[in-house]
N, C-alpha and C positions, 0 to 999 in steps of 0.2 A: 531685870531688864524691862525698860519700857516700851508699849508699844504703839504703834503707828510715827514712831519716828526714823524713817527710813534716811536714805544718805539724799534726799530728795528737799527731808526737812533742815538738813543742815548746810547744803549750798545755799552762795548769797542768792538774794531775789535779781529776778531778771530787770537790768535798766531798760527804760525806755529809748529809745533811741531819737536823736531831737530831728527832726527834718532837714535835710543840707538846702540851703540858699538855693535859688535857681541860679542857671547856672551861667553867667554872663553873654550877653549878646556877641553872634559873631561879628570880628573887627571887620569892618568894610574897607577892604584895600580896592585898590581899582583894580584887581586882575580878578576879585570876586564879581563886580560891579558889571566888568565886562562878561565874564563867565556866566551871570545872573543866576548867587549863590545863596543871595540872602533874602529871607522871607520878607513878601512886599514892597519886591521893587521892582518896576517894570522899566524893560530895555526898550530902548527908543532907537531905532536905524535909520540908516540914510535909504530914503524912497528907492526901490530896484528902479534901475533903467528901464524904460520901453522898449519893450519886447522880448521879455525874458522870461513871463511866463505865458504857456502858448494858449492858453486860456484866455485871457486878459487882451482888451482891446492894445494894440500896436501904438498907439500915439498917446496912450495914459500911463503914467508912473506906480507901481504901489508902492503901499505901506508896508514896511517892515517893521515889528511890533513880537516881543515874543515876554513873557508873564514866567515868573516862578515855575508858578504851574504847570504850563505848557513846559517848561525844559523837565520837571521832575514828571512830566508824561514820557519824553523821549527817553530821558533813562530809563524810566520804569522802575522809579524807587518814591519813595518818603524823603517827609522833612528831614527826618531825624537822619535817616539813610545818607542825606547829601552833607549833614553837618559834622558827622565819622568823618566823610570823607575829606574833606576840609580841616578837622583838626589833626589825624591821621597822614595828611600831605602823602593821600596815595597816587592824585595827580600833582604833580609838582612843575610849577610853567618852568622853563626855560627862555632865558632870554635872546630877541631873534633879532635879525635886521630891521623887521620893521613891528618889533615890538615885543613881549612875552606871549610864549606860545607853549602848547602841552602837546608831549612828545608822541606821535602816532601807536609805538608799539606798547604805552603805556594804556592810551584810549583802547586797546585791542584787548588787550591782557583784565581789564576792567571790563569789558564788554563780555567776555570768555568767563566770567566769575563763577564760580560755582559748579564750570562744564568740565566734565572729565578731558587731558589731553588727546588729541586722536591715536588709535594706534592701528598697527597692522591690520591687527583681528576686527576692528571695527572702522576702514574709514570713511563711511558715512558718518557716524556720530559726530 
């Protein structure tokens, strides 16, 4: 009997594993475009009305402007977070009268991620 040849020495040797491609850029449809889903594109709005915010002089228009960034501050997630979400289609627009729209008790049910339902015993939580 020979020894130091355990069943360690007679499995094949371990392959390397090659590196997978990255992984293709999200398709930019216009409901991402408008949703402002894709890294590096900044949403351009129509100037608010005068007097809409009560800050803001009365007879001057603003800028409506909002960044990547800025929307994955609102959510409160990551790149990576928003592009699950996106390939996942766990918001799914719906189409409206006056355009595609994402359905309110989906935005809720997303917002609620992670929180235990309320119950009896606890309805504060």
């Amino acid at each position: 009997m020979e020894r130091g040849r355990g069943k360690r020495a007679s499995a094949p040797e371990k392959r390397r594993r090659t590196p997978r491609p990255p992984e293709p850029p999200i398709p930019l449809t216009a409901l991402d475009l408008l949703a402002g889903l894709a890294p590096g594109v900044e949403l351009h709005a129509d100037d608010l009305p005068p007097g809409i915010d009560p800050d803001c002089e009365l007879d001057a228009a603003q800028v409506a402007t909002m960044t990547v960034a800025d929307a994955g501050k609102l959510l409160r997630c990551g790149e990576a977070t928003i592009r699950r979400l996106i390939r996942e289609a766990v918001l799914r627009p719906v189409q409206g009268v006056d355009g595609p729209r994402v359905r309110r008790t989906d935005v809720k049910a997303l917002q609620r991620a992670g929180v235990l339902p309320r119950s009896a015993k606890r309805p504060g939580e």
